[in-house]
N, C-alpha and C positions, 0 to 999 in steps of 0.2 A: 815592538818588543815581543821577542818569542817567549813562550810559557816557561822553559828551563829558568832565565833571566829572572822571573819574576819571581817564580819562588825561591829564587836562592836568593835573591832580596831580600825577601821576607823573613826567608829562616835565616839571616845573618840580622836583622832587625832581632829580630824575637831573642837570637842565641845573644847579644851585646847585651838587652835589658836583662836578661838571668844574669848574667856575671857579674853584670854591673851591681845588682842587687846582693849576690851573693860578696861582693867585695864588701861594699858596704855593713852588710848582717856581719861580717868576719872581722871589720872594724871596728865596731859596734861593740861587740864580744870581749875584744883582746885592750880597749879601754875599760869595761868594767870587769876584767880580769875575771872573766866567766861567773862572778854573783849575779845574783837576781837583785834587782835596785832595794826590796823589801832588806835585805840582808847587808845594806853598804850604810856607812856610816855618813853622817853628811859630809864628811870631808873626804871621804870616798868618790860621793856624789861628784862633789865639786871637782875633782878629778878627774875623773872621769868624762865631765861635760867640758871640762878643757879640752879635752884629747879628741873629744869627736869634734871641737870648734877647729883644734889644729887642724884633723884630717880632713874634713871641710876647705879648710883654707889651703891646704894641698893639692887637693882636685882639684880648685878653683886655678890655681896657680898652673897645671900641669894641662888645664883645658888651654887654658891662655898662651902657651908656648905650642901646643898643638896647632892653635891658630896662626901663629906668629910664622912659625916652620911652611905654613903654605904656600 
């Protein structure tokens, strides 16, 4: 394996786990409707940890058809 090959491995490794994180931090956000948890009410709360359980269960879902497609 030549050197070009492996670094662009790597910086495509490294550039997926940023995004992948920043999606996440984005989903994270946009269920607690940008409060800080100190500021939500418990049924805010509750809300909100629904939405991340949904979006959770959408990746999961969206890995599994990724698989399926091979």
């Amino acid at each position: 394996m030549d050197l070009n090959r492996l670094i662009n491995m790597v910086i495509r490794q490294v550039l997926h786990r940023l995004v992948r994180t920043g999606v996440d931090r984005g989903i994270d956000l946009a269920t607690r409707k940008g409060k800080p948890k100190e500021q939500m009410t418990p049924d805010e709360r509750k809300q909100a940890q629904m939405g991340k359980d949904m979006a959770k269960r959408a990746r999961q879902a969206a890995k599994v058809t990724r698989r399926l497609g091979r």
